[in-house]
C-alpha positions as CSV (number, residue, x, y, z in Angstrom):
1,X,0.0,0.0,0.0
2,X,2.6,2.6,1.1
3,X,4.5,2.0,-2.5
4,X,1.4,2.5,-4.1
5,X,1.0,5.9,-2.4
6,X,4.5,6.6,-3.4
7,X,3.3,6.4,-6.7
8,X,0.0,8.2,-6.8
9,X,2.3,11.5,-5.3
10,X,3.8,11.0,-8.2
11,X,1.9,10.8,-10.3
12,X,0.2,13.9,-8.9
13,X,3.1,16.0,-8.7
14,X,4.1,14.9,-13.4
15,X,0.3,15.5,-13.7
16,X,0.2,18.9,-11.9
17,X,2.5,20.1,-14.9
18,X,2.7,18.4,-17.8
19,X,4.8,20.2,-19.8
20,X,8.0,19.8,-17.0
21,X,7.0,16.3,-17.5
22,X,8.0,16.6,-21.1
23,X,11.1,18.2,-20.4
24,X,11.9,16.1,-17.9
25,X,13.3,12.5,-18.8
26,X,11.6,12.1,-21.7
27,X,13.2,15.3,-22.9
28,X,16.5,13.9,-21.9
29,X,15.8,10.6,-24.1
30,X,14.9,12.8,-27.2
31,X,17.9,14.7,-26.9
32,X,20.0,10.8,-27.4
33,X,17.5,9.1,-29.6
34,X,18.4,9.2,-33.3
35,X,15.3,8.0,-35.1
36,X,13.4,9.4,-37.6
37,X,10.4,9.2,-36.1
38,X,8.3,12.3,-35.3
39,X,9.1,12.6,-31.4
40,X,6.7,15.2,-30.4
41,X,4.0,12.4,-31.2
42,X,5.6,9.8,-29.5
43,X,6.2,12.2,-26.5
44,X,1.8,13.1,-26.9
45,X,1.1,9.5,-26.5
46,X,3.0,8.7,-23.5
47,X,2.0,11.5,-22.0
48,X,-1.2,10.3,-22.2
49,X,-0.9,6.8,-20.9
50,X,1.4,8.7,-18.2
51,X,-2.1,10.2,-17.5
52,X,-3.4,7.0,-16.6
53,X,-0.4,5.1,-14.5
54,X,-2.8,5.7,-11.6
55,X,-5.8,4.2,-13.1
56,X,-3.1,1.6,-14.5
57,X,-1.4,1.0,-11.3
58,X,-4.7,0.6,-9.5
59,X,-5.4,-2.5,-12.1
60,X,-2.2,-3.8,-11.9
61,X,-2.5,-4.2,-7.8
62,X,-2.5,-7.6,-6.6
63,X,-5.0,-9.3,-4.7
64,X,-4.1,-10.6,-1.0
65,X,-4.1,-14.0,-2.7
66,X,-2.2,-13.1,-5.9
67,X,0.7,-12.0,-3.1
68,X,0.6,-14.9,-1.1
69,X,0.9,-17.2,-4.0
70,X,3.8,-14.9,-5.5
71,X,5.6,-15.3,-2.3
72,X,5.1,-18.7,-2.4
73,X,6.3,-19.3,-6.0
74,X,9.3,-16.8,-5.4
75,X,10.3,-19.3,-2.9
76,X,11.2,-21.7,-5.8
77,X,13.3,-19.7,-7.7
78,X,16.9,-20.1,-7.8
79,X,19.2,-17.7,-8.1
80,X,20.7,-17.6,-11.1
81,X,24.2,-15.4,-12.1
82,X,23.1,-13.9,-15.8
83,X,25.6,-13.1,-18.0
84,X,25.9,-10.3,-20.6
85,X,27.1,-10.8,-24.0
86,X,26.6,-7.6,-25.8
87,X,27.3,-4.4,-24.2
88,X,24.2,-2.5,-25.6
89,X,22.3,-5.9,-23.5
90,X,21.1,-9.2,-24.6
91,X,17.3,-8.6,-25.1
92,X,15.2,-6.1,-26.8
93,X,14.0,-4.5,-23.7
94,X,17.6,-3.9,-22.7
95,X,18.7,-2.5,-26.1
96,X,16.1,-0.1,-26.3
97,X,16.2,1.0,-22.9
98,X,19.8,1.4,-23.2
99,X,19.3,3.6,-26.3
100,X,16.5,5.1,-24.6
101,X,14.2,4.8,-27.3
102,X,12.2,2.3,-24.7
103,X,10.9,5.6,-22.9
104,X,9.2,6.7,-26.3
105,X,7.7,3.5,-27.1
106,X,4.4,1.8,-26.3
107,X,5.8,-1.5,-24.5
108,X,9.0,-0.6,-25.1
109,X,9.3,-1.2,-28.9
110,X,6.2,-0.6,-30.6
111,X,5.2,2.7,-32.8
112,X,1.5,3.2,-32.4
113,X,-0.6,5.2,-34.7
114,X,-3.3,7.8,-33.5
115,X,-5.9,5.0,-34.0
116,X,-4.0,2.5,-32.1
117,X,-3.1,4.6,-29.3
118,X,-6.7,5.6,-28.9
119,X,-8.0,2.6,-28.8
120,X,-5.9,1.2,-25.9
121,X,-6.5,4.5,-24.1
122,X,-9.8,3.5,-24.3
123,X,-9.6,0.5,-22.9
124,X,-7.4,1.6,-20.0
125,X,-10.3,4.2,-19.0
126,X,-12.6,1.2,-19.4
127,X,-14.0,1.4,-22.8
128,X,-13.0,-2.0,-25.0
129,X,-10.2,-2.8,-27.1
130,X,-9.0,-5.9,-29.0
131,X,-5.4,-7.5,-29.4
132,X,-3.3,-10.0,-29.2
133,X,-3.3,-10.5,-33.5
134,X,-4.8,-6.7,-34.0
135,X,-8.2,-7.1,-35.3
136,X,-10.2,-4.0,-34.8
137,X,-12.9,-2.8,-37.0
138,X,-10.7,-2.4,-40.1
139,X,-9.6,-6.2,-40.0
140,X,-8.6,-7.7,-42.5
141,X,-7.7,-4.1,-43.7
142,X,-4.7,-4.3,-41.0
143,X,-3.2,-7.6,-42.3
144,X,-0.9,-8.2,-45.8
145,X,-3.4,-9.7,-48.1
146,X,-1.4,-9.3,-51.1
147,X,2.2,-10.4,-49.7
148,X,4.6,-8.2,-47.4
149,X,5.9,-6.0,-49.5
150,X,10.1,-4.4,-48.2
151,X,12.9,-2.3,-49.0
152,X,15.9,-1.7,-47.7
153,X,17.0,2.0,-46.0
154,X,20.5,2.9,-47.2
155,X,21.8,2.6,-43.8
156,X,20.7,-1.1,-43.9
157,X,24.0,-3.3,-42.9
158,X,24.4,-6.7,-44.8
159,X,23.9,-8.2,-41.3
160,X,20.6,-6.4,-40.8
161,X,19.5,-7.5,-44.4
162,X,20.2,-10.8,-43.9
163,X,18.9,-11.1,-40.7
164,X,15.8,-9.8,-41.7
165,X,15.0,-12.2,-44.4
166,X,15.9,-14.9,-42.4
167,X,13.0,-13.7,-39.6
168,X,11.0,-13.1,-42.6
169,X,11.5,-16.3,-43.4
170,X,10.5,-17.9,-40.8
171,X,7.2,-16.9,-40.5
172,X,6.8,-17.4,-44.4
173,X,8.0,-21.1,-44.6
174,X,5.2,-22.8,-42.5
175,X,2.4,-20.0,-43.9
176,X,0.5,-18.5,-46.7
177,X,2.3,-15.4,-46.2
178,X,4.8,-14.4,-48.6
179,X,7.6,-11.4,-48.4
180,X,8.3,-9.6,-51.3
181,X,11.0,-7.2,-51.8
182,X,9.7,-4.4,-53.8
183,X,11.3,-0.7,-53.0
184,X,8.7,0.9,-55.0
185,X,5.9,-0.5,-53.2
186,X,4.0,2.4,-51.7
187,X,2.9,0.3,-49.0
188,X,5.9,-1.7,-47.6
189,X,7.7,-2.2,-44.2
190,X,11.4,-0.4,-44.8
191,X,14.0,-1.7,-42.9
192,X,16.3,1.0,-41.0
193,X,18.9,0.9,-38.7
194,X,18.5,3.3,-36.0
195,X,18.8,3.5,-32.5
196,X,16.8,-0.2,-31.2
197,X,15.0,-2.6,-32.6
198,X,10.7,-1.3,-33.2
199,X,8.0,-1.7,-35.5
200,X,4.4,-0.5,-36.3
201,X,2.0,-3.2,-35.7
202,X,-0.4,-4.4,-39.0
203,X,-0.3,-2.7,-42.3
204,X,-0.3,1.1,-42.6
205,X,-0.9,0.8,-45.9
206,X,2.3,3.2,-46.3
207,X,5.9,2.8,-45.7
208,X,6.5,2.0,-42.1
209,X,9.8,1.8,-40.6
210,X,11.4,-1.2,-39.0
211,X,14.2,-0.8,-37.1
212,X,16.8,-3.3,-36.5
213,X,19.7,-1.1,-34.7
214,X,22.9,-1.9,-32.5
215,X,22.0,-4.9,-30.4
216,X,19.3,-6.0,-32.7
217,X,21.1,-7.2,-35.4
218,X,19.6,-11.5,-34.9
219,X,16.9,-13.4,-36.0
220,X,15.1,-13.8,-32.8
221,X,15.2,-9.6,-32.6
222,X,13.9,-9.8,-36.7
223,X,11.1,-12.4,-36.3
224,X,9.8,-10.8,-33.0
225,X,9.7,-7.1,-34.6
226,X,8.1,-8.7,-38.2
227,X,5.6,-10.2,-35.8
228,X,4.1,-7.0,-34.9
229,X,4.1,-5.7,-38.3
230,X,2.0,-8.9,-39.1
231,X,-0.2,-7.3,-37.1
232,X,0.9,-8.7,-33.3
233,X,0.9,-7.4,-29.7
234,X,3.0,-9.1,-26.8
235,X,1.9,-12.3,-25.3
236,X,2.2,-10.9,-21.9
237,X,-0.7,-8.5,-22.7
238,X,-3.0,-10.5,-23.2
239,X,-6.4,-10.3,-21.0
240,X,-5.8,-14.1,-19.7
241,X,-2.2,-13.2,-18.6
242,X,-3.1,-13.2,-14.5
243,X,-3.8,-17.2,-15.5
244,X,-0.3,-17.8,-16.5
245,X,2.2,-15.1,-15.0
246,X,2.1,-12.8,-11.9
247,X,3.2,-9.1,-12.4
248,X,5.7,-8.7,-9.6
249,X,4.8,-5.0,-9.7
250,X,7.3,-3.9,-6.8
251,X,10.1,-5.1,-9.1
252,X,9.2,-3.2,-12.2
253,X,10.9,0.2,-12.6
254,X,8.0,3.1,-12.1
255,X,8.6,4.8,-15.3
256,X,7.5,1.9,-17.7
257,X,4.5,0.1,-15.0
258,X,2.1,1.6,-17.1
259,X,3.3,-0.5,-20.0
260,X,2.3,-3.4,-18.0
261,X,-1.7,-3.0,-18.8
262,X,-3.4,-5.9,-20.4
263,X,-5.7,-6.5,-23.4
264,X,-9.6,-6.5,-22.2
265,X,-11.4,-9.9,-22.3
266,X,-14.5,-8.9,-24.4
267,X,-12.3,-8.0,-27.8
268,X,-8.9,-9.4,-26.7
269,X,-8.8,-12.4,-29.8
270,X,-6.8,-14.8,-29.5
271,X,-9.1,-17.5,-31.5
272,X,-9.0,-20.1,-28.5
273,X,-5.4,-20.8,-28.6
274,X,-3.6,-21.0,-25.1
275,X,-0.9,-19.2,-23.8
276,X,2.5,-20.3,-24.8
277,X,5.3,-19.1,-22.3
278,X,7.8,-20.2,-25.4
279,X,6.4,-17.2,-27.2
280,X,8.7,-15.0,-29.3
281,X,6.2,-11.8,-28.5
282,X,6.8,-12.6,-25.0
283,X,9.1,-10.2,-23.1
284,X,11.9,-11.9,-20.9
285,X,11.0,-12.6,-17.1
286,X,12.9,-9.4,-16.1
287,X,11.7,-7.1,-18.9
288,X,11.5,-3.4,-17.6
289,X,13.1,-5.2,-13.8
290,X,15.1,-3.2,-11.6
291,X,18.5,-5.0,-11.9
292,X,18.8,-8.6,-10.5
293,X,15.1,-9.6,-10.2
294,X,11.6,-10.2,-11.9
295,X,9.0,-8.4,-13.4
296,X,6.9,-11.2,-14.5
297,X,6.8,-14.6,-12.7
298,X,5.2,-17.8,-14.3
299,X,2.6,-19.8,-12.4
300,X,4.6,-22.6,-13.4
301,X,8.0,-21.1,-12.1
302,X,9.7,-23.6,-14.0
303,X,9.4,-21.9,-17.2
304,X,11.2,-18.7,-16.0
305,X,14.2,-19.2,-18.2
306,X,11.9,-19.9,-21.3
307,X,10.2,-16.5,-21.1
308,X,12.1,-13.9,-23.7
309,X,12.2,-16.7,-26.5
310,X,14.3,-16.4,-29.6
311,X,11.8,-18.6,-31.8
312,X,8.4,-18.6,-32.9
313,X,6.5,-20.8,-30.9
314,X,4.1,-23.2,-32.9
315,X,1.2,-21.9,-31.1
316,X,2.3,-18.4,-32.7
317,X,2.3,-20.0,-36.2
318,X,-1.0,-21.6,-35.9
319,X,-2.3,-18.3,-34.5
320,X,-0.7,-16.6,-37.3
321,X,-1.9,-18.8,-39.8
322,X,-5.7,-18.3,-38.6
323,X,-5.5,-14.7,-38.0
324,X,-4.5,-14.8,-42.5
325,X,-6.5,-17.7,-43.2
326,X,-3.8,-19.8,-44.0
327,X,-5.6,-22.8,-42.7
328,X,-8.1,-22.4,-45.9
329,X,-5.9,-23.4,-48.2
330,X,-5.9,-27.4,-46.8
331,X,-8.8,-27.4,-45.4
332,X,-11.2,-28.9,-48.0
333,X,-7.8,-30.6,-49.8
334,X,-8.6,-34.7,-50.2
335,X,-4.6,-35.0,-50.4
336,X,-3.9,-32.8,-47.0
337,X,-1.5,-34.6,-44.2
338,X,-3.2,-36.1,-41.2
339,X,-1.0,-34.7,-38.7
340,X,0.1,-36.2,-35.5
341,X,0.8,-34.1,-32.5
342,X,-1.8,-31.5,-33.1
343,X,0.2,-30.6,-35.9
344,X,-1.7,-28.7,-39.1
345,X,-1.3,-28.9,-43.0
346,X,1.5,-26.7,-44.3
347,X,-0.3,-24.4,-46.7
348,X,2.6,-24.2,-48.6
349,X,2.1,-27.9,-49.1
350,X,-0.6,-29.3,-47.7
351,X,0.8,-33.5,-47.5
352,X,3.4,-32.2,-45.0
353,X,2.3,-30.9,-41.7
354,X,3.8,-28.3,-39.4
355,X,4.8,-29.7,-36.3
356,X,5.4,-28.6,-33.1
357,X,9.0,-28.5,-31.7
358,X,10.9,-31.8,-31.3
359,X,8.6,-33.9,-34.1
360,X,9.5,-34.0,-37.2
361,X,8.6,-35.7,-40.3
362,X,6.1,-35.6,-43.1
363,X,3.6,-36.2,-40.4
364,X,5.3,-35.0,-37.1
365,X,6.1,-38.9,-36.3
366,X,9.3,-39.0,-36.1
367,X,12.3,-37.9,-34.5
368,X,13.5,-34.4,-36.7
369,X,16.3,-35.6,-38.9
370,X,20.0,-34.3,-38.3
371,X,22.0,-34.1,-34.6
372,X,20.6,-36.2,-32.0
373,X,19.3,-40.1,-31.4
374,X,16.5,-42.2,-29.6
375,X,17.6,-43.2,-26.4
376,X,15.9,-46.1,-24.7
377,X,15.0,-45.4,-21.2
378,X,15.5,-48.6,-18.5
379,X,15.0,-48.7,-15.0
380,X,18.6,-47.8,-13.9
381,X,19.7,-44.1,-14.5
382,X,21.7,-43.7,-18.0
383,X,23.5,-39.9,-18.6
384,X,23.3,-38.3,-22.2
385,X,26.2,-35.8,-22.8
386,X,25.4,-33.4,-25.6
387,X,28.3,-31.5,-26.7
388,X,27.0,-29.0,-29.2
389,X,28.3,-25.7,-30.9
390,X,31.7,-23.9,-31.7
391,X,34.1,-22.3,-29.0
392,X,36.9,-21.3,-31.7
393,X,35.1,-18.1,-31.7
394,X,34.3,-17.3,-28.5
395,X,31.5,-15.6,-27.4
396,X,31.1,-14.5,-31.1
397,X,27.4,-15.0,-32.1
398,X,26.6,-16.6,-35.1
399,X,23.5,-15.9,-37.1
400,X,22.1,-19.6,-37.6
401,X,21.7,-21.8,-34.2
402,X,22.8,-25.4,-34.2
403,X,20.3,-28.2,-33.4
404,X,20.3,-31.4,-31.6
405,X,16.6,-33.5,-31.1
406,X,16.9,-36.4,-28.7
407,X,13.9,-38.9,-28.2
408,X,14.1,-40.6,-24.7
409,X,11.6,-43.5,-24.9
410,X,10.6,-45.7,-21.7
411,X,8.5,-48.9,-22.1
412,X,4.8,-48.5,-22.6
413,X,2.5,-47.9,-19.6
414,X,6.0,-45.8,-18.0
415,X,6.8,-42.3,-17.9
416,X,10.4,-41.1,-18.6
417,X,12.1,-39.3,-15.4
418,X,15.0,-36.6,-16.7
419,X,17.2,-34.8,-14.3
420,X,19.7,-32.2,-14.9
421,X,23.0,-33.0,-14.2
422,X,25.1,-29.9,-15.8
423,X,24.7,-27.2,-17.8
424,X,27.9,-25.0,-19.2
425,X,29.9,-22.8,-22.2
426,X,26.6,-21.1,-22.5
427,X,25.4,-17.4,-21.6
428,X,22.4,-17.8,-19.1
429,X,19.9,-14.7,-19.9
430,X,16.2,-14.2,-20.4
431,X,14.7,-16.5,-23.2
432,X,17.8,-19.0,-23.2
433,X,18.4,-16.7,-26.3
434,X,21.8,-17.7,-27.2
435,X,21.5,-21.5,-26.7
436,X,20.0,-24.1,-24.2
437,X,18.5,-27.5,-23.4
438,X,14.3,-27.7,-23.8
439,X,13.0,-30.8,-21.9
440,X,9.2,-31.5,-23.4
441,X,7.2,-33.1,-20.4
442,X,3.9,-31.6,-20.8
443,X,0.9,-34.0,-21.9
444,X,0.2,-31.0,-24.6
445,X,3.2,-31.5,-27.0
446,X,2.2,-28.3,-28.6
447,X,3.4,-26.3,-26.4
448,X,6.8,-25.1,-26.2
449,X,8.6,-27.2,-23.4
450,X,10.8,-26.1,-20.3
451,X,13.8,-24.3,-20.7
452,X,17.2,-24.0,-19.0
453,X,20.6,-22.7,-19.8
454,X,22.6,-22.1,-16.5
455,X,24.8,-24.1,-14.5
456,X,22.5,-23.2,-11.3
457,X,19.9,-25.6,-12.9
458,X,21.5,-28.7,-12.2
459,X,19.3,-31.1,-10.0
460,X,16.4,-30.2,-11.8
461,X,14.0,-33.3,-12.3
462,X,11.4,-33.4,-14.7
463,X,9.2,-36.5,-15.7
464,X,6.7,-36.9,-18.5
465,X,3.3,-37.4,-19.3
466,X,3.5,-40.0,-21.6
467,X,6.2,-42.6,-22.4
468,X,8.1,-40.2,-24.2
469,X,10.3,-37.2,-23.9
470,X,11.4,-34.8,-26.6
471,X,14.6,-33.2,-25.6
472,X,16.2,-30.0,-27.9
473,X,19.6,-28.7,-27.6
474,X,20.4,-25.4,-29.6
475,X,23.4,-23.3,-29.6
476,X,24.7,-20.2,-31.6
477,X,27.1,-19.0,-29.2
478,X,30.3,-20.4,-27.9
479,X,30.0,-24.2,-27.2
480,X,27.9,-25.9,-24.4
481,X,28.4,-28.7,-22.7
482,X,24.5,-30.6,-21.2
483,X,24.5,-32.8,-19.0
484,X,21.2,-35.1,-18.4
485,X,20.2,-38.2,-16.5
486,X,17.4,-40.7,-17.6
487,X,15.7,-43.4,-16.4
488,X,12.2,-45.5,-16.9
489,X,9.9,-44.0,-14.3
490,X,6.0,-45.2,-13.3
C-alpha cells in the first residue's frame, strides 16, 4: 500500500505540470534518440498513458491472494548469475532501454498510430479494445493480403539485411504469407537501422519503418519485430495473462508500469489458442526489472528461463496462420496430411504438416532428422552428454543456431524421469536466447517445453506425461556442454 502511495504522489506532482514532465526524462531521451520518427507524437502519447499510470497501477494491484501465491512461487526460484554478452544488452527490452528509445515506445518497442493509441486509451479508462493479433474494425484491412511487401533503407547493414529475411523467413516457410521485396511498393515495411529494434503493428498501408539497430542485429530480434508488423501485440498483454504469470509490480521500474496493462477480455482475440510461455512476443521474465530480479513470474516457475524466447512458438504460427487464413488453403484438400501431434497442414504444401518442436517428419512422427538419437529409457539411471556448438570463436554470435533432437523413450504404460545433471559454455539470460536444453514433459506437446541454460539448474528433475520425452539442444554462441540423466519411471 505505502509504494502505491508513493506512486500516486507521483503521479500527482508529473500531472500537476505536464509540460516539465516533457522536459523532464523524456526530454533527456529525445535529446539521445536518433530515429526518424516524429518525437513530439511519440512524447503526446506517452504523455497520455502517463495520464493514466494511476488508473493503470490501480489495475495492476495484486490481490491478498495473488501475493501470497507470488511469495510462495518466489520461494522456488533459484538464483541464477546472468551473463551479458553484448554491451548495448542481450534482449530487446535492454537495447532499447539502453538507447532510450524504450521511454518513447508503447511497451518498449512498438510505434503506435493515432488510432492505435486511442484505442488502448480507451480500454485503459474502461471502454474496449481488442489484441493480441490486431483485429479492430478495419480487420482484415490491418493484415498483408497481397504479400509483405520491403525495401531496404541505405543505412541497412548486410547483417541487418540478412537477418531480416531470415526472420522473414521464418514466419513465411510454414504459412500462406509471402515477403516480397519491392522498393517501389508504396505500402511496404522499410527496414532501417536506428537506435533499437521497433515496428508499427499491422499494415499502414504506407511505408512504415522497421528498425533493427545496434544490439538487434539476430533473427530472434527480426522475427519478434516482423511479428508485430503482421499485425501482433505481446503475449504478456494479453487479457488471460493473471492465469499464467504474476506481475511482480514492486520489481518493475515506475517509469515503464504503465506499460504493463493488459488487453480486455471482451475484444482481446486470441481465436482459442492458449498461452505459450515459449512465445517470441513474449518479453523476458525481467523485462523493464530493476536489476537482478523479476517483473513477471510464471505460475509454473519452471518456465522462468523460457520467457524472452528467440523462436516462434508453434502456437504463434497456428495463430498466425488463422488470424491470415492460411488454414483455408488445406482445409477442404482430399490429399492434405493427417498430422500427429496436433500438428496442421502446411499451406505451402498441404501433404506435409507443421509440427510442433521436437517432431518432425512428413507427419510430425518421427524424431526431426540431423544431430541427435532415440535413447531407450531402463529402469537404472543412463547420462546423455550433448556437446553441441563452436568455441573457436568465443563468445562470437553466429547468425544460424545449431540443433540437436533427442527422443528418450521408456516402455509402454512408463513415464520417462529426466534430471539435470550440468549445464555449461553457455550465456544464461532471459529466453535461453543464445543456446539451451528444452526438456518436453507436458501431456500438450504443442506447447513449447521447459527451458534452461545455466549451470544453477542442475538437479532439476522433470518427468513426462507420456512414455516419451522430446529433448532440444540449440546453440549459436560459444560451445555448451548438457548434461542429463534418464531413467524409466511409473
Amino acid at each position: 500500500m505505502r509504494d502505491h502511495l508513493l506512486i500516486l504522489l507521483l503521479f500527482m506532482c508529473i500531472n500537476a505540470n505536464s509540460s516539465s514532465w516533457k522536459m523532464g526524462f523524456l526530454r533527456n531521451a529525445l535529446s539521445r534518440v536518433k530515429t526518424s520518427l516524429d518525437k513530439d507524437r511519440l512524447v503526446a502519447i506517452r504523455k497520455d498513458f502517463y495520464s493514466l499510470r494511476s488508473k493503470i497501477a490501480a489495475k495492476l494491484a495484486l490481490s491478498p491472494i495473488q501475493k501470497a501465491a507470488l511469495a510462495e512461487n518466489l520461494k522456488k526460484l533459484i538464483h541464477i548469475q546472468k551473463a551479458r554478452l553484448n554491451d548495448v544488452g542481450n534482449t530487446i527490452v535492454e537495447v532499447n532501454e539502453k538507447a532510450q528509445i524504450g521511454e518513447l515506445l508503447y511497451q518498449g518497442d512498438i510505434v503506435l498510430t493515432d488510432q492505435q493509441a486511442k484505442e488502448i486509451l480507451d480500454a485503459a479508462k474502461g471502454k474496449r479494445e481488442r489484441r493480441q493479433a490486431y483485429r479492430n474494425g478495419k480487420y482484415p484491412y490491418t493484415t498483408w493480403l497481397f504479400g509483405v511487401f520491403y525495401s531496404f533503407h541505405a543505412n541497412a547493414s548486410a547483417r541487418i539485411k540478412r537477418v531480416f529475411k531470415k526472420g522473414a523467413m521464418e514466419w513465411q516457410k510454414e504459412s500462406c504469407i509471402d515477403f516480397i521485396e519491392s522498393p517501389k511498393a508504396p505500402g511496404r515495411i522499410e527496414l532501417i537501422s536506428e537506435d533499437g529494434c521497433w515496428s508499427y503493428v499491422g499494415n499502414r498501408h504506407k511505408v512504415q519503418p522497421l528498425s533493427l539497430g545496434k544490439g538487434c542485429e539476430n533473427v530472434g530480434a527480426a522475427a519478434h519485430e516482423i511479428g508485430h508488423s503482421l499485425g501482433m501485440f505481446h503475449t504478456h498483454s494479453r487479457h488471460d495473462r493473471d492465469d499464467f504469470i504474476t506481475l511482480n509490480t514492486q520489481n518493475i521500474k515506475s517509469k515503464y508500469l504503465d506499460q504493463f496493462e493488459k488487453a480486455t477480455p471482451e475484444l482481446n482475440d486470441n481465436y482459442g489458442i492458449t498461452y505459450d510461455y515459449g512465445s517470441i512476443m513474449h518479453y523476458g521474465a525481467s523485462g523493464f526489472a530493476n536489476e537482478g530480479t523479476y517483473s513477471m513470474v510464471p505460475l509454473d516457475s519452471d518456465y522462468t528461463q523460457t520467457l524472452g524466447s528467440p523462436f516462434i512458438s508453434f502456437y504463434e504460427k497456428l495463430m498466425m496462420n488463422i488470424h491470415y487464413n492460411c488454414l483455408e488453403k488445406c482445409g477442404k484438400n482430399a490429399k492434405a496430411a493427417k498430422c500427429s501431434m496436433g500438428g496442421f497442414p502446411n499451406p505451402r504444401d498441404c501433404r506435409i504438416c507443421v509440427c510442433p518442436s521436437g517432431y518432425g517428419g512428413k507427419l510430425c512422427n518421427k524424431r526431426p532428422s540431423g544431430c541427435g538419437k532415440t535413447l531407450k529409457a531402463k529402469p537404472s539411471p543412463e547420462k546423455l552428454v550433448d556437446v553441441l556448438g563452436d568455441d573457436s570463436k568465443e563468445k562470437r554470435e553466429r547468425e544460424d543456431f545449431m540443433f540437436c533432437h533427442y527422443w528418450i523413450q521408456a516402455p509402454r504404460e512408463k513415464k520417462v524421469e529426466v534430471k539435470m545433471m550440468g549445464f555449461t559454455g553457455g550465456i544464461a539470460s532471459d529466453g535461453c536466447y543464445y543456446g539451451g536444453v528444452e526438456i518436453k514433459a507436458h501431456k500438450d506437446q504443442r506447447l513449447t517445453g521447459y527451458r534452461f541454460c545455466a549451470p544453477e539448474n542442475a538437479g532439476k528433475t522433470l518427468v513426462s506425461h507420456s512414455n516419451l520425452m522430446p529433448v532440444i539442444t540449440y546453440n549459436r554462441v560459444n560451445k555448451t556442454t548438457t548434461i542429463l540423466q534418464y531413467r524409466s519411471s511409473v
